[in-house]
SERO-4910 file (N, C-alpha, C, O; in steps of 0.05 Angstrom, whole numbers):
BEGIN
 pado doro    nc1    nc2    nc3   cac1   cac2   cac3    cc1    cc2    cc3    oc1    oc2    oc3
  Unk    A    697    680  -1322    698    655  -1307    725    652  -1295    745    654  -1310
  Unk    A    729    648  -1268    754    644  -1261    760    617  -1262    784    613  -1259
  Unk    A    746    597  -1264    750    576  -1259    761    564  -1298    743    558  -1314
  Unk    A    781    562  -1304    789    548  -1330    792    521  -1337    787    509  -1358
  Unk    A    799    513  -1315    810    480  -1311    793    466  -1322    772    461  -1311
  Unk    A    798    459  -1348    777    437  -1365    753    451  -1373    730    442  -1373
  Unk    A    759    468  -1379    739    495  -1383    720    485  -1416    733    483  -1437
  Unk    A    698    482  -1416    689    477  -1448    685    501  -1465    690    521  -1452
  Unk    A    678    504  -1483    668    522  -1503    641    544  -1500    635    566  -1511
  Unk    A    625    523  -1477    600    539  -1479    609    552  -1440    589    564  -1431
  Unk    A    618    552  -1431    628    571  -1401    621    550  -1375    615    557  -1352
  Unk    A    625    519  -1386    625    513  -1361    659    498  -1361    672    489  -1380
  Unk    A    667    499  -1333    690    493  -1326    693    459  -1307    679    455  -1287
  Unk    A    707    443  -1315    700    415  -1297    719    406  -1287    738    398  -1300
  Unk    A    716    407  -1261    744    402  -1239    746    376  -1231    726    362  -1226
  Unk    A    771    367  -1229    773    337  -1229    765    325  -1198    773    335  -1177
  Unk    A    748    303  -1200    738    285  -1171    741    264  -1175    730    250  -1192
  Unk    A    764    257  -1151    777    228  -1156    749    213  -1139    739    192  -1148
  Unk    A    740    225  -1119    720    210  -1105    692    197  -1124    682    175  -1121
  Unk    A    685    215  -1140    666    206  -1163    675    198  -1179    663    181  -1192
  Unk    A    699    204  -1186    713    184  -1209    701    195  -1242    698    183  -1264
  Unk    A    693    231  -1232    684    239  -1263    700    262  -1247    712    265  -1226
  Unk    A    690    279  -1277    706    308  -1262    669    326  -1266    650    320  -1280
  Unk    A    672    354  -1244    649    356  -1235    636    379  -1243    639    398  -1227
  Unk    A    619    383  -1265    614    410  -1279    618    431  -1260    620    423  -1237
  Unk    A    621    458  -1263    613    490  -1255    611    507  -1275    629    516  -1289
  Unk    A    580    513  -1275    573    527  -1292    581    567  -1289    598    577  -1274
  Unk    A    566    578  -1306    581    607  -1307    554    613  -1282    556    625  -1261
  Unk    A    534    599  -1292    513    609  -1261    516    603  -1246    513    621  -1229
  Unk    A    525    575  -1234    529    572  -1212    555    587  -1201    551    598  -1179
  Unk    A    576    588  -1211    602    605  -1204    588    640  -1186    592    650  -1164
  Unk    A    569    650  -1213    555    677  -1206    540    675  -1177    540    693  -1161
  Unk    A    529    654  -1174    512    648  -1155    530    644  -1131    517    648  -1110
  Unk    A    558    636  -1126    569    634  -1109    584    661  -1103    583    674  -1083
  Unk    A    596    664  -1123    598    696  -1118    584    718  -1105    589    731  -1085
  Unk    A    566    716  -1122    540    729  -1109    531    732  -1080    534    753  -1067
  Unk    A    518    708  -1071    518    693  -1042    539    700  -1029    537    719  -1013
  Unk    A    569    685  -1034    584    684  -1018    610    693  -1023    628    677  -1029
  Unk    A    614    712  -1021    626    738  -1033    661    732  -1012    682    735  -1023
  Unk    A    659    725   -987    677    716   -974    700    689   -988    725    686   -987
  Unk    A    676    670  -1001    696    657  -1021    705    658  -1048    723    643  -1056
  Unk    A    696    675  -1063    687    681  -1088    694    714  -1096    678    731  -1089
  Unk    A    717    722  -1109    732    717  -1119    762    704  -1112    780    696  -1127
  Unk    A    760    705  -1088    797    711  -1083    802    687  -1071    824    685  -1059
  Unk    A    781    661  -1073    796    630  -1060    773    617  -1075    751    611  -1066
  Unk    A    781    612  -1099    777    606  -1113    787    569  -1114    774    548  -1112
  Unk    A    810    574  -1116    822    543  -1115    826    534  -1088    838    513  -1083
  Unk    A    818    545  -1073    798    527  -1047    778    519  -1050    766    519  -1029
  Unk    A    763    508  -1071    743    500  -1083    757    481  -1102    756    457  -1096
  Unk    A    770    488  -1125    790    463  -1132    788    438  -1121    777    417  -1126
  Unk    A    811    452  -1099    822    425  -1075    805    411  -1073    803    388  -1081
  Unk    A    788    426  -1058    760    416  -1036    748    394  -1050    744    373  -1037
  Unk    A    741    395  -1082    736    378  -1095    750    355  -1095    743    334  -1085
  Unk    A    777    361  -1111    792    345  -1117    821    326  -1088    838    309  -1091
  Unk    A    810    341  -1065    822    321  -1050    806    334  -1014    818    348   -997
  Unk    A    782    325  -1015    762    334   -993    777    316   -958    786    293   -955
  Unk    A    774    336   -938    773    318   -925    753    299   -902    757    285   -882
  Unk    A    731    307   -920    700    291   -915    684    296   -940    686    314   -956
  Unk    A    666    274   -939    646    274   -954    614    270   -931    609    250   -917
  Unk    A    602    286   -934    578    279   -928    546    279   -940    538    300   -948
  Unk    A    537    266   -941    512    262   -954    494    289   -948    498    299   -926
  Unk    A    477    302   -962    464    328   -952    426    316   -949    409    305   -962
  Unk    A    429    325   -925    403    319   -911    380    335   -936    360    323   -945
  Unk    A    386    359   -943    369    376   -958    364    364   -996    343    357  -1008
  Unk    A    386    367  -1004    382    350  -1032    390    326  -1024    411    322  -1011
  Unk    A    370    303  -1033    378    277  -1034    398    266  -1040    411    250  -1026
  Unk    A    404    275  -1070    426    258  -1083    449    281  -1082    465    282  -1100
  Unk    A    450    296  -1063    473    313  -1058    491    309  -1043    482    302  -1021
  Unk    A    520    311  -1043    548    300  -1026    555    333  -1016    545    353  -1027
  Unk    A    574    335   -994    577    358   -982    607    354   -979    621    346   -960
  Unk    A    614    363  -1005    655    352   -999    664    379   -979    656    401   -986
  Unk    A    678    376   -959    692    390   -944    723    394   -939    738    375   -943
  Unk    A    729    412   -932    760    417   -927    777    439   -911    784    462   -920
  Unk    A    782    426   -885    796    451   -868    814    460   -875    832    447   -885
  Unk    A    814    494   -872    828    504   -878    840    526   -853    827    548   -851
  Unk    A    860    523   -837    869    532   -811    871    567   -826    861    585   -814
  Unk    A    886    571   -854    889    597   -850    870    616   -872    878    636   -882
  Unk    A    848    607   -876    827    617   -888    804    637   -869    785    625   -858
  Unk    A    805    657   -867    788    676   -860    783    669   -823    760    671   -814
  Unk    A    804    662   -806    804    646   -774    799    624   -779    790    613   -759
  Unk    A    799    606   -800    803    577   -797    768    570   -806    749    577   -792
  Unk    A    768    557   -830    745    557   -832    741    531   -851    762    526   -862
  Unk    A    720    515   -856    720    496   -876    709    506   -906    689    520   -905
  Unk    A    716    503   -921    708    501   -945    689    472   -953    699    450   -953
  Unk    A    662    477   -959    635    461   -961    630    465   -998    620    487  -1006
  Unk    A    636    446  -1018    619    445  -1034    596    430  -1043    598    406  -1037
  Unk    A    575    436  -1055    561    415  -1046    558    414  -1077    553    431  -1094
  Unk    A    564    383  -1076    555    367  -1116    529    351  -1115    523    338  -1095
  Unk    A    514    352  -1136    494    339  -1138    509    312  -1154    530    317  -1166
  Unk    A    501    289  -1154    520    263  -1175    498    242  -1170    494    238  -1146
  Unk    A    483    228  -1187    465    215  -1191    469    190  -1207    457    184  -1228
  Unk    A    487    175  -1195    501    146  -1209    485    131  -1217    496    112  -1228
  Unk    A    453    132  -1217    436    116  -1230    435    126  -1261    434    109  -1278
  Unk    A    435    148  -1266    431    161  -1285    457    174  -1298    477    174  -1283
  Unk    A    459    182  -1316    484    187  -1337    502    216  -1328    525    222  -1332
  Unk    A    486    226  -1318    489    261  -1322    509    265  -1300    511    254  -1278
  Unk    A    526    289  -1315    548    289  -1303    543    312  -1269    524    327  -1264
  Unk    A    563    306  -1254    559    308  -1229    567    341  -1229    587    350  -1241
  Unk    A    550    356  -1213    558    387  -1215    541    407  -1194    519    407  -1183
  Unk    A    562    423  -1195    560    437  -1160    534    455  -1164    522    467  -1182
  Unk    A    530    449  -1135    507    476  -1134    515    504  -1120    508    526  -1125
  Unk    A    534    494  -1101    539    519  -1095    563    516  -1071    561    494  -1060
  Unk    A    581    530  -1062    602    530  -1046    601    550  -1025    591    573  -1030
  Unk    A    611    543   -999    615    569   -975    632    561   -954    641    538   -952
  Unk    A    636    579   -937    651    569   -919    638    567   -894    616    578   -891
  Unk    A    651    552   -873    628    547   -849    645    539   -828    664    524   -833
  Unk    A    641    551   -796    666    550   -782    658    516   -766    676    503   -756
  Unk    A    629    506   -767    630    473   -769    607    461   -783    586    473   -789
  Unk    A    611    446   -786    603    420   -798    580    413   -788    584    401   -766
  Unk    A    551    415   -796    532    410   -775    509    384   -794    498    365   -783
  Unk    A    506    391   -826    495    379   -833    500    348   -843    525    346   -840
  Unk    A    488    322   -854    487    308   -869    501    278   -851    513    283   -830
  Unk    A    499    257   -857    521    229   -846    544    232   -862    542    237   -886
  Unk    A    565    230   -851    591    226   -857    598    206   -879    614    189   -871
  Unk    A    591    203   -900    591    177   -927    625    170   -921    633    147   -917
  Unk    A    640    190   -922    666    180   -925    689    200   -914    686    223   -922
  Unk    A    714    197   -896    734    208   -886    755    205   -892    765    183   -895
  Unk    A    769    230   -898    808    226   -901    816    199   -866    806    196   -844
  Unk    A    835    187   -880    847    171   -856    873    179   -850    886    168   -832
***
């Protein structure tokens, strides 16, 4: 697991989100699964996923999962300038803690309404 930061016992790791105001599981599958998939972010920008979390500069709602947010974050010298997209599932009606499905990079921004912007 590269991801340690608040890392538990059983291999999931939980990165702090000031925007949810929890911090936000990643599991060892989901990490594999991004890896896997998206091999451009996964191993070697790693804490461009961190950030992205922990200080996005959009949030958007995901047209595809309901209760899914699409935290974003440009990054000018990432692979020609590219955003970093994670997308968290977080279900404030219900208890369960908020946690990624999966991360990539994307040269724009096409899906979801804009819930919230850096100013």
């Amino acid at each position: 697991m590269l991801f340690n930061l608040g890392a538990g016992d059983d291999g999931r790791a939980f990165l702090p989100c000031p925007y949810l105001g929890a911090d936000v599981e990643l599991s060892d599958e989901r990490e594999r699964h991004i890896r896997n998939h998206h091999p451009d972010l996964l191993p070697d920008h790693h804490e461009r996923i961190i950030e992205t979390v922990g200080d996005p500069d959009q949030i958007r709602r995901s047209v595809r999962v309901g209760n899914a947010k699409l935290f974003s974050k440009w990054y000018a010298d990432l692979r020609g300038s590219k955003h970093v997209v994670v997308v968290v599932v977080s279900d404030p009606g219900r208890k369960t803690q908020p946690w990624i499905i999966t991360s990539y990079l994307a040269r724009k921004l096409k899906e979801g309404e804009i819930e919230w912007r850096k100013s």
